[in-house]
N, C-alpha and C positions, 0 to 999 in steps of 0.2 A: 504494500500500500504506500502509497505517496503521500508525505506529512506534511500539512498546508499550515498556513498562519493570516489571518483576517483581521490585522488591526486596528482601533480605534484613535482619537487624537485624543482624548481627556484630559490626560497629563501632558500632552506636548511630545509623547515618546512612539510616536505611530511608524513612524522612519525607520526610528533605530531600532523599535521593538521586532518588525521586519525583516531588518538585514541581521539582528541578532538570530532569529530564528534560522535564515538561510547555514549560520555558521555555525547552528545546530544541526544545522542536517534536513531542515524544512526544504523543497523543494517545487512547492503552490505558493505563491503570495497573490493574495488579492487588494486590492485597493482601487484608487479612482483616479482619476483624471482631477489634477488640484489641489485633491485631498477632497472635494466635494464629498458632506455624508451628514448624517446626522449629529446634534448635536456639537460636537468643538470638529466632526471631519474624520473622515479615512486616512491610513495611508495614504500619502502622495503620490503616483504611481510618478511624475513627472520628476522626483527625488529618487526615488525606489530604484524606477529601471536605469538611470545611468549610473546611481552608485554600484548596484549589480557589475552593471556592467564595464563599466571604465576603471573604476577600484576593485571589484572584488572577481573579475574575468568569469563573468557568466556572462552568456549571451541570450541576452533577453527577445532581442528582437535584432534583424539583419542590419549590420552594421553600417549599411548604406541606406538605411531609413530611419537611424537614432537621430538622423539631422534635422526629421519634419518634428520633433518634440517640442519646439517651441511656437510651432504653427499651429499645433493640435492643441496645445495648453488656452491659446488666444483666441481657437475658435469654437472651443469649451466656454470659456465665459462667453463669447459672443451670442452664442445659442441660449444660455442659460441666462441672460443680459447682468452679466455682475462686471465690475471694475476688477482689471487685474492688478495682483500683487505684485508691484515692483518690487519685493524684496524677496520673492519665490529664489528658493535656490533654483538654479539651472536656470532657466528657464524667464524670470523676471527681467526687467528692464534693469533693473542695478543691478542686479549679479555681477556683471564683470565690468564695470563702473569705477572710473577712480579718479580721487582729485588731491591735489599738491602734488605742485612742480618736481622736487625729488621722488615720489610716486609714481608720479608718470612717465617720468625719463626713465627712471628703472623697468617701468614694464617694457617700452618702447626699446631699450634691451635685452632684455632678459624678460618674456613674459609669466614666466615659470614662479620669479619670485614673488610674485602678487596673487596669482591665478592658478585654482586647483588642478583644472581643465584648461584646454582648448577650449573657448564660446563655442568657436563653431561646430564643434563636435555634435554641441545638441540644435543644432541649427538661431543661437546667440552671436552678440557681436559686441566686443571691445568699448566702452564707450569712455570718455573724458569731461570732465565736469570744467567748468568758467566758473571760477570763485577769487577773490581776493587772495586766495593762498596758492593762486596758478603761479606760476614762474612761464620762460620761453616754452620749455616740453610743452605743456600744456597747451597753452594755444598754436606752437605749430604741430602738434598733434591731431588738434580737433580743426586745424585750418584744414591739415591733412585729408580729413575724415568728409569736410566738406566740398573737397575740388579744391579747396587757393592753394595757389601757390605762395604762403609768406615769407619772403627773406627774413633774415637776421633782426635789419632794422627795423621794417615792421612790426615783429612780432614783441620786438621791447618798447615800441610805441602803441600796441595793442596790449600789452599789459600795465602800463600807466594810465592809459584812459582806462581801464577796466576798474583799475583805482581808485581814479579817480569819482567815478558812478557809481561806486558800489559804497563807499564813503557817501553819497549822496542819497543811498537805499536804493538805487537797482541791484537787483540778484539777476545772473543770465543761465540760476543754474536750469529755469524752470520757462523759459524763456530764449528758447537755441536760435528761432528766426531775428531777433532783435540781433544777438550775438554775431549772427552770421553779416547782418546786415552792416552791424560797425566794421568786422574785419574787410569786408568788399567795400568799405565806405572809405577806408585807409586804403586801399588796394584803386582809389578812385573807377570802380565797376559800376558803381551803382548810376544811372543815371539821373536827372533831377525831374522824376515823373511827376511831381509837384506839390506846391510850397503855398502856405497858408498864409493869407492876409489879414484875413478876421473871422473872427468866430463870435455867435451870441444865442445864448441859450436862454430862454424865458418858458413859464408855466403860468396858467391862468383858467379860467373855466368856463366851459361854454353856454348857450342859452336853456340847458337841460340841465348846469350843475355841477357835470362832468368837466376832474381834471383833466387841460390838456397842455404838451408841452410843444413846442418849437425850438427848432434849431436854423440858422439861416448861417450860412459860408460864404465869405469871398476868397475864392483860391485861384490862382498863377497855376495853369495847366499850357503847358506845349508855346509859353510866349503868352498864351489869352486870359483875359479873367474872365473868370466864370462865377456866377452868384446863385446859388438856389439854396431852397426852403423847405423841409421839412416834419410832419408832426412825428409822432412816436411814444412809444409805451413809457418812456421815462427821456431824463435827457441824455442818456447817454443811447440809447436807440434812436430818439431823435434826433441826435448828432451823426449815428452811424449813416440812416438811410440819408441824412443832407449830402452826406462825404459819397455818396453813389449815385445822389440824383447829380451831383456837380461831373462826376467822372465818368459816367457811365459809356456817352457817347463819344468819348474820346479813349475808353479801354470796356471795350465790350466784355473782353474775357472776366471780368471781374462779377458779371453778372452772376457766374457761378459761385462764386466766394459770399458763404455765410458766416456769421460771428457765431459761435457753437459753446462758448465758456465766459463766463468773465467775473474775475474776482479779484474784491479789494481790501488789502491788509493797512491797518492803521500803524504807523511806522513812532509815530513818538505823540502817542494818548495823552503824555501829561499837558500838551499843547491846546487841547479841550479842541475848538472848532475850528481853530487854526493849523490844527495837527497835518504831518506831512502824512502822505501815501502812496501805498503803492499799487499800479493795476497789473492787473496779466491777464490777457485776452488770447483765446482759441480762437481761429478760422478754418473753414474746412473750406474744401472744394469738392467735397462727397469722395474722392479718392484719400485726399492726404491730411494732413491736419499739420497746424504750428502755431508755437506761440509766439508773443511778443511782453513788453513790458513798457510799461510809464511810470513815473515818479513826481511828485508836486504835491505842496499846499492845496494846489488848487484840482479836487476832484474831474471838472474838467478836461482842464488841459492835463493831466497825468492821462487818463481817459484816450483825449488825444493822440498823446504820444502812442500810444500801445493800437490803435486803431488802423493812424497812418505806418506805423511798423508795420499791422500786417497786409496792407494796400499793397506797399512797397515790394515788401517780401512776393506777396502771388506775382507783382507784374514784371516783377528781375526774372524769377523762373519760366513765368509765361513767354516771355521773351526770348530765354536761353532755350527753351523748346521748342517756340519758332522759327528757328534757326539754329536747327543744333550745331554744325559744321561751324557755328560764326564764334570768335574769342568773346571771353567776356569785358576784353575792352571796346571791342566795337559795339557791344551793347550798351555800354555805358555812354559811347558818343552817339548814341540812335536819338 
């Protein structure tokens, strides 16, 4: 007879109580996909099968298919509709995630000394964090990671301004399109799809009662000024759809781009109404997703900022995929 083992997560020991059993002599493990199960979860089979298999030389499943494990894990929550665990072993977004500059220069040599695995093994990938405590590695790792090419000097003048905003309360750890966008901004790639004149944002009620808010734009698009008005569910929706009724017919592609997140942290509360913040805004394009970030006293404009980051962001890529063949400095002079 074959000795199985069915464990539960209660105590947090579903994993190990598993692969202990194997090194008894167990030969069945059951578990799930996530750990998904009742009450605290199953065995993780997403932890289970590659420690089997990459630590302890069982072969669980054919070695040329241990790599879809992270595709299966994401479209396990997808079906199930839950947020994934970025801290899942194997398998999560941080898993093999790392930030400061001596950290990352050493993985960037020697991956070994940071990383249990190969990411790719289970179909993961390497990733590098933008924090006040990058050094050079770091951002020309993640320049790396992104297509730039950053020199030397770039890259220690993309770590002073990183510095220098992050001293100000931007974080880029949560926020990779803004990040991408500063290093292409030093990289002078970006080109100047356009720049804000005035902004006015007012609320007021209409002849039923009902609050309503407006937002009206004057923005410098292409050489032209453009002025439009829009209402909206608050003002910072009312801001969004101004910033698309102004752009639309000069970047059609955008009409795909929706705002899909947006959250804001209060950065120094003892300042009461005055207090600084910070925003971070998702956009999708129903394929991709990125974020961006803003910072200000002023709700608004912090708002802003993180808005036009991600305008920006879709139309540098929309562009680089209108032309794939074309450098990204001829895009930035288009």
């Amino acid at each position: 007879a074959t000795l199985g083992v069915h464990a539960h997560n209660d105590g947090g020991c579903a994993v190990a109580n598993s692969l202990a059993a194997v090194r008894a002599g167990a030969r069945h493990v059951q578990g799930t996909i996530n750990g998904l199960g009742e009450r605290c979860g199953n065995a993780d089979l997403c932890a289970v099968i590659p420690d089997l298999q990459l630590k302890m030389n069982f072969e669980c499943v054919p070695s040329d298919q241990l790599d879809a494990l992270v595709d299966l894990s994401r479209f396990t929550n997808e079906v199930a509709n839950l947020d994934p665990d970025d801290g899942a072993p194997y398998v999560g977004r941080s898993a093999f995630t790392h930030k400061g500059g001596v950290h990352v220069s050493a993985v960037m040599k020697e991956p070994s000394t940071y990383e249990h695995v190969v990411p790719e093994a289970v179909g993961n990938r390497r990733r590098a964090l933008v924090s006040d405590l990058s050094g050079r590695s770091n951002i020309r790792y993640k320049a790396e990671e992104l297509g730039i090419d950053l020199g030397s000097d770039a890259a220690a003048q993309a770590v002073e301004r990183i510095k220098e905003l992050e001293h100000l309360g931007y974080e880029f750890q949560g926020a990779e399109a803004s990040f991408e966008l500063l290093l292409r901004t030093i990289q002078d790639e970006v080109p100047d799809f356009f720049g804000l004149d005035r902004m006015r944002v007012w609320s007021g009620q209409d002849d039923d009662g009902e609050q309503t808010v407006e937002a009206s734009l004057a923005l410098t698009v292409q050489d032209q000024r453009t002025l439009a008005v829009a209402e909206g569910k608050g003002p910072v929706d009312a801001l969004s759809n101004a910033m698309r009724e102004a752009l639309h017919s000069f970047y059609p592609s955008l009409n795909a781009v929706r705002l899909s997140d947006y959250k804001v942290r209060v950065l120094t509360p003892q300042d009461g109404t005055a207090a600084t913040v910070r925003v971070l805004i998702e956009h999708s394009d129903g394929t991709s997703t990125w974020n961006t970030v803003g910072v200000s006293a002023n709700i608004l404009d912090a708002s802003w900022q993180a808005l036009a980051d991600g305008l920006r962001y879709a139309l540098f890529h929309s562009a680089m995929e209108a032309a794939p063949g074309q450098t990204q400095e001829s895009v930035a002079s288009a």
